[in-house]
C-alpha positions as CSV (number, residue, x, y, z in Angstrom):
1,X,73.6,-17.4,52.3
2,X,72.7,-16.1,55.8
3,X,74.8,-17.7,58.3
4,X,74.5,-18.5,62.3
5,X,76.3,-19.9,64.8
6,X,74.5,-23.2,66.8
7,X,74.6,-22.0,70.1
8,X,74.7,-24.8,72.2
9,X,77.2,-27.1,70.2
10,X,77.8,-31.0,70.8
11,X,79.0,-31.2,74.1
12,X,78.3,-34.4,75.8
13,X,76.0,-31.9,78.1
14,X,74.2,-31.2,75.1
15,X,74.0,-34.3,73.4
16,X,72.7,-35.9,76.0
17,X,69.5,-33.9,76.0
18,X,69.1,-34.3,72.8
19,X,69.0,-38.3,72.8
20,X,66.5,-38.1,75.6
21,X,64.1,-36.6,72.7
22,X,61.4,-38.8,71.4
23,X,58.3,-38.8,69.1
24,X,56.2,-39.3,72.1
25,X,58.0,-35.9,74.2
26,X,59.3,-33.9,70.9
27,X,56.6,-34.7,68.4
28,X,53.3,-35.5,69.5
29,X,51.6,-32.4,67.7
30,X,52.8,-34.2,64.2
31,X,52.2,-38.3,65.2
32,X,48.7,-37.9,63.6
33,X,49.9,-36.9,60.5
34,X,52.2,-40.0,60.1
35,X,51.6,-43.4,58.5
36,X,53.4,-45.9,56.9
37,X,55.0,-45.6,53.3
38,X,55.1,-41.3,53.7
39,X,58.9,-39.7,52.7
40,X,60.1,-37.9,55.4
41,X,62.7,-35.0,56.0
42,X,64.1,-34.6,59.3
43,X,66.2,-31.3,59.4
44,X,68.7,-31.1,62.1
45,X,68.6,-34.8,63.4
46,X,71.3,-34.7,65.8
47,X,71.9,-37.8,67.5
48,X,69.0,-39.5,65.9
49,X,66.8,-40.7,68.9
50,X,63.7,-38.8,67.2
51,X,64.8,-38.9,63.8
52,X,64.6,-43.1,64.8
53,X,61.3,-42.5,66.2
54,X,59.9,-41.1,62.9
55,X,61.1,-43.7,60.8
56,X,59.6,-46.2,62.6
57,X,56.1,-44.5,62.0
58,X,56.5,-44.4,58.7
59,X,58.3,-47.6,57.5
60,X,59.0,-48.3,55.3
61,X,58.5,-45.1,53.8
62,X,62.2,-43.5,52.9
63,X,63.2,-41.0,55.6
64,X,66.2,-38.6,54.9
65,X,68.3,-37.9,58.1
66,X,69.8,-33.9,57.3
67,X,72.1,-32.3,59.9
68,X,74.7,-28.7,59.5
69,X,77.3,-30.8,61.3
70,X,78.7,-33.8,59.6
71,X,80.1,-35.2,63.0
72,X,77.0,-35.7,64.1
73,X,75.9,-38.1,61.3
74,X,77.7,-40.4,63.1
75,X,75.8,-40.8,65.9
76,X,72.4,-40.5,64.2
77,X,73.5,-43.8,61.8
78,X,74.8,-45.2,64.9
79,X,71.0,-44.7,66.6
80,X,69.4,-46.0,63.3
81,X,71.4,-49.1,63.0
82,X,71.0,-50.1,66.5
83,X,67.1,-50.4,66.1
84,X,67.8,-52.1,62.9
85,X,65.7,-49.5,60.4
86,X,66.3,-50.0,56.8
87,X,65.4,-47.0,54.6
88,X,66.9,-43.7,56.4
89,X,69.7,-41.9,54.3
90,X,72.1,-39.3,55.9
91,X,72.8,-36.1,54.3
92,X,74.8,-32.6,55.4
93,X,73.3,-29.4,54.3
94,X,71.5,-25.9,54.8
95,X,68.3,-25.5,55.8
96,X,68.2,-22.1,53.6
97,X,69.2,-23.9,50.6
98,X,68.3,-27.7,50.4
99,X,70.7,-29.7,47.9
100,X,66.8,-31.5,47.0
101,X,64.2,-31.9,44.7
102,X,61.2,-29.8,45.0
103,X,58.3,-31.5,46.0
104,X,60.3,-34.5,47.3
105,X,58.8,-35.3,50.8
106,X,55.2,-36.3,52.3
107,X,56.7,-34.6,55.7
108,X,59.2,-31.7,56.4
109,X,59.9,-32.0,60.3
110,X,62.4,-29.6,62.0
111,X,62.4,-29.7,66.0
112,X,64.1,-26.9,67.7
113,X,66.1,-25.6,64.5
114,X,64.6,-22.5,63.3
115,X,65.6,-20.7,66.6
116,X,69.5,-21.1,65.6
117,X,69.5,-20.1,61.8
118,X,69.5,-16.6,60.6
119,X,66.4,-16.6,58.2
120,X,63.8,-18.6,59.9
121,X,61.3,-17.4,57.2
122,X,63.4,-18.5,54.3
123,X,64.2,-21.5,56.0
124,X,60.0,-22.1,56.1
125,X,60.2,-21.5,53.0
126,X,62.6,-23.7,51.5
127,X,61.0,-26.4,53.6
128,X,57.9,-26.1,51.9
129,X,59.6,-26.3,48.2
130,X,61.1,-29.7,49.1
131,X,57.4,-30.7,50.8
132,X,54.6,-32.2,48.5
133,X,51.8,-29.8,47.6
134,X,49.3,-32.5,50.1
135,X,52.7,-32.8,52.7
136,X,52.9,-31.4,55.8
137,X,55.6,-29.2,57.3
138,X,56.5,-29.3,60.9
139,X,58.6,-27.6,63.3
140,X,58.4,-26.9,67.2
141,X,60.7,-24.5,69.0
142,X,61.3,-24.1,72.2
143,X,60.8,-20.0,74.0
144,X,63.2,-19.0,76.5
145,X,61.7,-15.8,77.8
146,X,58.7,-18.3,78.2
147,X,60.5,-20.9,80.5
148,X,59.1,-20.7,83.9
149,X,60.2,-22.7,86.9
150,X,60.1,-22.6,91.0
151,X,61.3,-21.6,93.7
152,X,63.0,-18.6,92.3
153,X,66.9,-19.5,92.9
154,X,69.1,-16.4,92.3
155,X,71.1,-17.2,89.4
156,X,68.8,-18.5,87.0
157,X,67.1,-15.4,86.0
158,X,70.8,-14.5,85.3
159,X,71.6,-17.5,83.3
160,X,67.9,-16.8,81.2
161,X,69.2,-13.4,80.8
162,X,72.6,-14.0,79.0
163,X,71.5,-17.2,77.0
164,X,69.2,-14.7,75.1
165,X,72.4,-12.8,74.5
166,X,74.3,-14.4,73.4
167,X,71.8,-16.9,71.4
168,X,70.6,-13.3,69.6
169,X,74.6,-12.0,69.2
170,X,75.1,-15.5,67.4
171,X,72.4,-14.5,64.9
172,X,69.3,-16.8,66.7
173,X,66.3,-15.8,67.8
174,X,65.8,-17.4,71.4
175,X,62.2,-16.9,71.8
176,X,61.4,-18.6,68.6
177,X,58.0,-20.5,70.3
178,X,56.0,-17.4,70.0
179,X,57.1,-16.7,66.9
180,X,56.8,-19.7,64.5
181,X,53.0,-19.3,63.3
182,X,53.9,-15.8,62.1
183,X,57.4,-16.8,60.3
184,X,54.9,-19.5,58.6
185,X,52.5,-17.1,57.2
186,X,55.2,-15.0,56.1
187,X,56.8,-17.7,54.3
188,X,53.7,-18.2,52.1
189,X,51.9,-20.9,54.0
190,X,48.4,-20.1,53.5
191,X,47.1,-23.5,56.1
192,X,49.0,-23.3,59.6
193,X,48.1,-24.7,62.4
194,X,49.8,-23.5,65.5
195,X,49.5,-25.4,68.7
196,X,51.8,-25.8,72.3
197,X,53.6,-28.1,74.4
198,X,55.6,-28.4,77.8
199,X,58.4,-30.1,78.8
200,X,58.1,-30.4,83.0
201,X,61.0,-31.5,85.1
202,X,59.8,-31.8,88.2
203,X,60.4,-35.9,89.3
204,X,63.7,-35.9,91.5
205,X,65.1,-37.9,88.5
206,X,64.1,-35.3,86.1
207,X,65.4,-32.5,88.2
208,X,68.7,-34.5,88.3
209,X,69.0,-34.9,84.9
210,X,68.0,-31.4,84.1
211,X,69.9,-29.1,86.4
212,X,72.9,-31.3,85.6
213,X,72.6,-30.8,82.7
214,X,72.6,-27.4,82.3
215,X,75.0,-26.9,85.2
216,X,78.0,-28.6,82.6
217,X,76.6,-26.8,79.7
218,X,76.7,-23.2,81.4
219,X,80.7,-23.9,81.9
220,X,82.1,-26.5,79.5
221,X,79.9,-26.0,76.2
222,X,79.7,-23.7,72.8
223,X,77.4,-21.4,74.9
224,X,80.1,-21.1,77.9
225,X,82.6,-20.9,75.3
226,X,80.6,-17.8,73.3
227,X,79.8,-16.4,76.5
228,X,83.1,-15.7,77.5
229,X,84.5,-15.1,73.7
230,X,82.1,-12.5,73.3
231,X,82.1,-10.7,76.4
232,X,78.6,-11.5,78.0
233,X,80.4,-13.4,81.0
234,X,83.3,-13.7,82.9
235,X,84.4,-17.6,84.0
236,X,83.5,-16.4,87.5
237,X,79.9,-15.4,86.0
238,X,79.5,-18.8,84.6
239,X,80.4,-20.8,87.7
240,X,78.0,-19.1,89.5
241,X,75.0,-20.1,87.1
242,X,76.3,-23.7,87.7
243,X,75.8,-23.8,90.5
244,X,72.3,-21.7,90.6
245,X,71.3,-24.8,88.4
246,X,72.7,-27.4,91.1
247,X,71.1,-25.7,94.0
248,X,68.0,-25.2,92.0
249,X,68.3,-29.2,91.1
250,X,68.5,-30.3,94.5
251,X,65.4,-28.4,95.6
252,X,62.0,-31.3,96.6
253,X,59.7,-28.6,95.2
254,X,61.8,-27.8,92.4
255,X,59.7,-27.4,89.0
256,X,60.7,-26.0,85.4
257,X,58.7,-26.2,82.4
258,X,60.0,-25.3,78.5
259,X,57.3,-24.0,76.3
260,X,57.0,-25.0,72.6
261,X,55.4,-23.5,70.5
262,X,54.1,-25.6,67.4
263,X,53.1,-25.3,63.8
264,X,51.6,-27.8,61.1
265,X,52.1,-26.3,57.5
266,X,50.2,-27.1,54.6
């Protein structure tokens, strides 16, 4: 089975961003395709903030709650109790080989997955087996060399640079947004429709949040840790892209955006 590392790990850092994910900011492309009663996949669910979201659209339709990491389960049921949702099941597994029934769900929803696992065509692929033949199949990834922000503080470009290399040397493709309607059509979908989003941080609070982010990330997560394990950057390196990101961060006219690229599957 093709194998990949997940580049950014479950750092706090990390986990953070991925709890500020919702329906509304992650999934919008797919909320017209939901109603109540549907089954719904949701591979890598992380924490569970948008794996939440989706269940509430679709109660009380059954929604299955898949992540690689069993630690993370944890959190997800946490997240799903707390808003008191009855019908979501947790599950480990591989999104190259689903331990599932074909034709099992109404909606196959992956956000910002395919970019970290080795066959992002099989893994269309074996999405669409578990999907019904009138289902949908969803994913949205994210495209680094597409990020765009201002003013141009030295030490980003850097940061941009090596998160592609080291993202591709742990067997990810980091530019996955532009990419994702043509892994579809290779994996046999014959109806895709491909569509974009933004993220912009550009509030105070958002640039806060995002800089800071990404300031403890580049020295205290997997990617630091790969980084320096694997020879793309020295410590030294690293610190310096923290603080890129906290200079950037403080900046009034500071403004990033992350591109998504989108597709709908049938």
């Amino acid at each position: 089975m093709p194998e990949a590392t997940y580049t950014h790990g479950h750092h706090e850092s990390v986990l953070r961003s991925h709890r500020w994910r919702t329906a509304e900011n992650s999934a919008a492309y797919l909320l017209p395709r939901l109603r109540p009663g549907l089954a719904l996949l949701d591979i890598g669910c992380g924490p569970g903030t948008l794996t939440a979201d989706l269940a509430e659209r679709v109660a009380p339709g059954p929604v299955t709650a898949l992540d690689h990491a069993p630690g993370i389960l944890d959190a997800a049921r946490a997240e799903v109790a707390s808003r008191g949702l009855a019908g979501v099941s947790f599950a480990t597994g591989d999104v190259h080989a689903l331990d599932l029934p074909d034709a099992s769900f109404d909606v196959v929803h992956a956000h910002q997955v395919l970019q970290h696992v080795a066959d992002p065509v099989g893994a269309l692929r074996e999405m669409g087996r578990v999907c019904r033949h009138d289902g949908v199949v969803a994913s949205r990834e994210s495209d680094y060399a597409a990020m765009t922000w201002y003013p141009r503080v030295p030490g980003l470009d850097e940061w941009r640079s090596l998160y592609r290399r080291v993202a591709r040397a742990n067997g990810g493709e980091p530019d996955a947004g532009r990419r994702v309607a043509s892994w579809a059509r290779r994996a046999g979908f014959a109806d895709v429709t491909a569509t974009a989003s933004v993220w912009c941080f550009a509030s105070p609070e958002d640039r806060a949040w995002w800089s800071g982010s990404w300031s403890e990330r580049s020295t205290a997560s997997a990617f630091a840790r790969a980084a320096v394990d694997g020879g793309h950057a020295t410590a030294g390196d690293l610190e310096r892209i923290a603080a890129a990101w906290r200079a950037w961060g403080e900046r009034p006219d500071g403004w990033f955006t992350v591109l998504h690229g989108e597709v709908l599957c049938r």
